[in-house]
C-alpha distance (Angstrom), angle and dihedral (degrees) to the residues before:
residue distance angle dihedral
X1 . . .
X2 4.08 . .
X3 4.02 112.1 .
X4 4.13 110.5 -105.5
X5 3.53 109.0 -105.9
X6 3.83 110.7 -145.1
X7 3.86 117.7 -147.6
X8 3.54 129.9 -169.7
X9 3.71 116.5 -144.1
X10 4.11 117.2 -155.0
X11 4.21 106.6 -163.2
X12 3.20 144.8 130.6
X13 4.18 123.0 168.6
X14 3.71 83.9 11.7
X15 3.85 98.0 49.5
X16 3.85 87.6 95.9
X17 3.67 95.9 44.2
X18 4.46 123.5 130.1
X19 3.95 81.3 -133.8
X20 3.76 97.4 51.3
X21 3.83 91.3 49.1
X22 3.82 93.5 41.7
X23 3.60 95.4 57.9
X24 4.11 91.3 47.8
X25 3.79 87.0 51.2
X26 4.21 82.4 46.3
X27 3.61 82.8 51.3
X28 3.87 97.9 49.0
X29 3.75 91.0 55.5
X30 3.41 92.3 69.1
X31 4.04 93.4 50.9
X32 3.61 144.6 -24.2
X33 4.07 102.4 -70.5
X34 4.13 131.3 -174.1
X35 3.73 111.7 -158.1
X36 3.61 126.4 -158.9
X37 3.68 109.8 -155.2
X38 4.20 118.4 -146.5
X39 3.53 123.0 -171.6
X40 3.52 110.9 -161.8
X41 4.42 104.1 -148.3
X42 3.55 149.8 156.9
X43 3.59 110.6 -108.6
X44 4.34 79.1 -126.4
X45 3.83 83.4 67.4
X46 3.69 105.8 40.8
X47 3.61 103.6 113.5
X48 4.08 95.3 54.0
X49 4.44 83.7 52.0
X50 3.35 94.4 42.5
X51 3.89 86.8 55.6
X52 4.16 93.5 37.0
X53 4.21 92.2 46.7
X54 4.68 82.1 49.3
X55 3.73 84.7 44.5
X56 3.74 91.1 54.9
X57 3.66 98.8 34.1
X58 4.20 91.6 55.0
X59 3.89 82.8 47.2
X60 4.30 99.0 53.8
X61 4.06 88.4 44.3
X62 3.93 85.8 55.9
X63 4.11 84.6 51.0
X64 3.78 88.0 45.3
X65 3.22 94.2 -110.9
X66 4.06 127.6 141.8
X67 3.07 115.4 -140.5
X68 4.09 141.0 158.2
X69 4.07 123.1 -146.8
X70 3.99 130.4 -151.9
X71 3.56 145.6 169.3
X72 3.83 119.7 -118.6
X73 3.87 143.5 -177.7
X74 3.90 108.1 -51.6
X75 4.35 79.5 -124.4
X76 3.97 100.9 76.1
X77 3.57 96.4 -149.7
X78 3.99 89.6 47.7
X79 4.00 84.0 50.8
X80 3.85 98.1 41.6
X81 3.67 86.5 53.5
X82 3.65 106.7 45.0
X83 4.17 84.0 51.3
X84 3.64 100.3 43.1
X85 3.62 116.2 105.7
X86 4.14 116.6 167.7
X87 3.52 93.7 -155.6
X88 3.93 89.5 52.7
X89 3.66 104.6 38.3
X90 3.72 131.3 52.1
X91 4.01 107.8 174.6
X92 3.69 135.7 33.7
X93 4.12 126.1 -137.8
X94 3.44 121.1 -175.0
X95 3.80 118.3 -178.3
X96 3.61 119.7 -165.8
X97 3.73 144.7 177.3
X98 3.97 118.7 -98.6
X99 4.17 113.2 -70.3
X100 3.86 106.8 -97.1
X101 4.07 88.2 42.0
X102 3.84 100.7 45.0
X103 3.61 120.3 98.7
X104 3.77 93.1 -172.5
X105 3.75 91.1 51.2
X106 3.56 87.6 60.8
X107 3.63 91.5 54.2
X108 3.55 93.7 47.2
X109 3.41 97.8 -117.2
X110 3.75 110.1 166.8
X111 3.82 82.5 48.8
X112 4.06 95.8 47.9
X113 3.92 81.6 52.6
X114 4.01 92.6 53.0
X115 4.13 86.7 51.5
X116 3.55 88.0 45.2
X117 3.67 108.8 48.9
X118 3.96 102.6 18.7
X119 3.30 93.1 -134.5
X120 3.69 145.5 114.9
X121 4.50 110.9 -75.8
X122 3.43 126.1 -174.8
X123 3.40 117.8 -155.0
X124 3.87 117.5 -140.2
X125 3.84 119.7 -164.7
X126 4.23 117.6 -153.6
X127 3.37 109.9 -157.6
X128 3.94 106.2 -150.3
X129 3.92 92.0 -120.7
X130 3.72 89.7 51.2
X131 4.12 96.7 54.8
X132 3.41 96.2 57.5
X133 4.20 132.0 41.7
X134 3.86 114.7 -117.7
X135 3.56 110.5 -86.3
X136 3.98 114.2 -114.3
X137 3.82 116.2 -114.6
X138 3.62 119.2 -146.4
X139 3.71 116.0 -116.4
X140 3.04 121.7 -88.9
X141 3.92 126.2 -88.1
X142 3.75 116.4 -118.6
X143 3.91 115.1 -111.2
X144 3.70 114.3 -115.3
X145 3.77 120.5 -149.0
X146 3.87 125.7 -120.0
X147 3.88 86.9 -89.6
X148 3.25 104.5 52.0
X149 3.50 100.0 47.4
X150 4.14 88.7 48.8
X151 3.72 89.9 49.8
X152 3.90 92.2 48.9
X153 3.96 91.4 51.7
X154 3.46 86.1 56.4
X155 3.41 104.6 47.9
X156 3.81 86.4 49.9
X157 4.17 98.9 47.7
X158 3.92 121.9 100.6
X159 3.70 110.4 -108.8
X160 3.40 113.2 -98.1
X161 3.94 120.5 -117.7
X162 3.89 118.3 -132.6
């Protein structure tokens, strides 16, 4: 039987993302993986991570995957370091937002992580289309004609007094 790899995952918004759990289940086909999932947050925006980190832990025990969540430092380099352990983690995953709209790409996160841990970090990009599903419109109205829309204005005016 194949060692478990364990991977440490650094995301926030992007923690529930289809990429983010398609490149863990990438990762699993290459050996048998546990994942520890940390959400970097504000205590101000606990509840919404909370629900994104249960979100994403329901969605890796679909995949078969094992995995663990917790809450960090709202700073993901404080968090990252208060969680790493070298004895307990093998791998590094960052996931972040799309260059241009991620703060901790312009940090250089993923590579602040490398430095930090010395070990491997992948570097998963979330596209904001990707992390959430397309949001339904409602049908569309039918178009009244010039008519209809007179007649319904009248049927709906106060009489007048003479």
């Amino acid at each position: 039987m194949a060692a478990v790899t364990h991977v440490l995952v650094v995301a926030n918004q992007t923690v529930d993302a289809p990429p983010l759990r398609a490149a863990l289940v990438g990762r699993a086909a290459r050996g048998p993986i546990h994942t520890t999932l940390l959400v970097p947050t504000a205590w101000s925006q606990r509840e919404a991570a909370e629900r994104r980190l249960a979100s994403a832990l329901a969605g890796l025990e679909r995949a078969g995957i094992p995995a663990a969540g917790e809450l960090g430092d709202a700073d993901p380099i404080v968090a990252v370091q208060e969680a790493w352990n070298p004895g307990r983690f093998d791998e590094v995953v960052v996931a972040t937002l799309a260059e241009g709209s991620s703060r901790w790409l312009q940090i250089g996160l993923p590579q602040r992580v490398a430095k930090l841990t010395d070990c491997p970090v992948q570097h998963v990009e979330v596209r904001a289309e990707a992390r959430r599903p397309p949001a339904r419109r409602p049908p569309p109205r039918p178009r009244r004609g010039a008519v209809d829309t007179v007649l319904s204005f009248l049927q709906t005016s106060p009489p007048r007094s003479r």
